[in-house]
C-alpha positions in Angstrom: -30.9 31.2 41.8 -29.3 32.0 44.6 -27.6 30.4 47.6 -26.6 31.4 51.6 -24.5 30.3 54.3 -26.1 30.7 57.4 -24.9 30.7 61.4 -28.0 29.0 62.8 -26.8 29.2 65.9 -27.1 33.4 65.3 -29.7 33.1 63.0 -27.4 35.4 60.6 -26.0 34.7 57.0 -22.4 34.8 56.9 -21.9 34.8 52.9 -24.5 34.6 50.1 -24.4 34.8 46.2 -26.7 34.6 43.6 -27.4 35.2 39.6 -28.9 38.5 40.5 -25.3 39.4 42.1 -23.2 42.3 40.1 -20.3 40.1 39.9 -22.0 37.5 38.1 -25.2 39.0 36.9 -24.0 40.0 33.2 -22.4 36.6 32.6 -25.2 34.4 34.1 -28.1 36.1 32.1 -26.8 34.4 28.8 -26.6 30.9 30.2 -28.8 27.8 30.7 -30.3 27.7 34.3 -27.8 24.9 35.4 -24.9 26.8 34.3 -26.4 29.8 36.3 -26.5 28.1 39.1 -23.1 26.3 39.2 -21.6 29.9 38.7 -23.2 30.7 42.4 -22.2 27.6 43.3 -18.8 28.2 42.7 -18.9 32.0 44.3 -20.5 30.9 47.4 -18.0 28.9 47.8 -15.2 31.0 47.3 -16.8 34.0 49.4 -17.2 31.2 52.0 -13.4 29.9 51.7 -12.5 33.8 51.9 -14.2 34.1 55.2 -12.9 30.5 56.8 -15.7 28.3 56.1 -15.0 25.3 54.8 -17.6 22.8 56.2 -21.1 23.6 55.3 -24.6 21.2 55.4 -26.9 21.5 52.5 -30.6 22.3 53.1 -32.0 21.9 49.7 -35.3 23.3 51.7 -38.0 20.9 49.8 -36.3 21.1 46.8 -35.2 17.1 45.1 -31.2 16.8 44.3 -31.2 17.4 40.9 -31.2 20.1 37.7 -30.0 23.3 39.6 -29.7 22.4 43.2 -27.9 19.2 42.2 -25.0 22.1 39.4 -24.6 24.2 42.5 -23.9 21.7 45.4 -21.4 19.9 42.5 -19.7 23.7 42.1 -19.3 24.4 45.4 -17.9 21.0 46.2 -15.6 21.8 43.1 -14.9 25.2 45.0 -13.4 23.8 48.1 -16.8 23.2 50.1 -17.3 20.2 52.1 -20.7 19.1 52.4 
């Protein structure tokens, strides 16, 4: 799982996180895939709070709002992200 914040007026990604990240890879390998994802959830949001973001639009890119997508946008929100 994994999850970006992107200038699209740049076409560059200011911040990104994901389970395969060495700050969260040991702990996410031993949970569920929702739990997985609401721990990037939660660090994108605080590596995007670190850098001044605070409003951010969610493109789920196909994907339906629920399961995963729907544990990370509710941990980020949690985090301190506006959607």
């Amino acid at each position: 799982m994994y999850a970006q914040i992107i200038d699209d007026s740049r076409g560059q990604t200011i911040v990104s996180a994901s389970t395969l990240d060495p700050q969260l890879k040991e702990e996410a390998k031993n949970r569920k895939k929702r739990e997985a994802a609401q721990l990037v959830g939660s660090l994108v949001a605080q590596r995007a709070r670190e850098k001044g973001i605070a409003r951010v639009t969610l493109d789920r890119a196909g994907y339906k709002y629920f399961g995963r997508v729907q544990a990370l946008a509710e941990a980020a929100r949690k985090a301190g992200l506006e959607f």
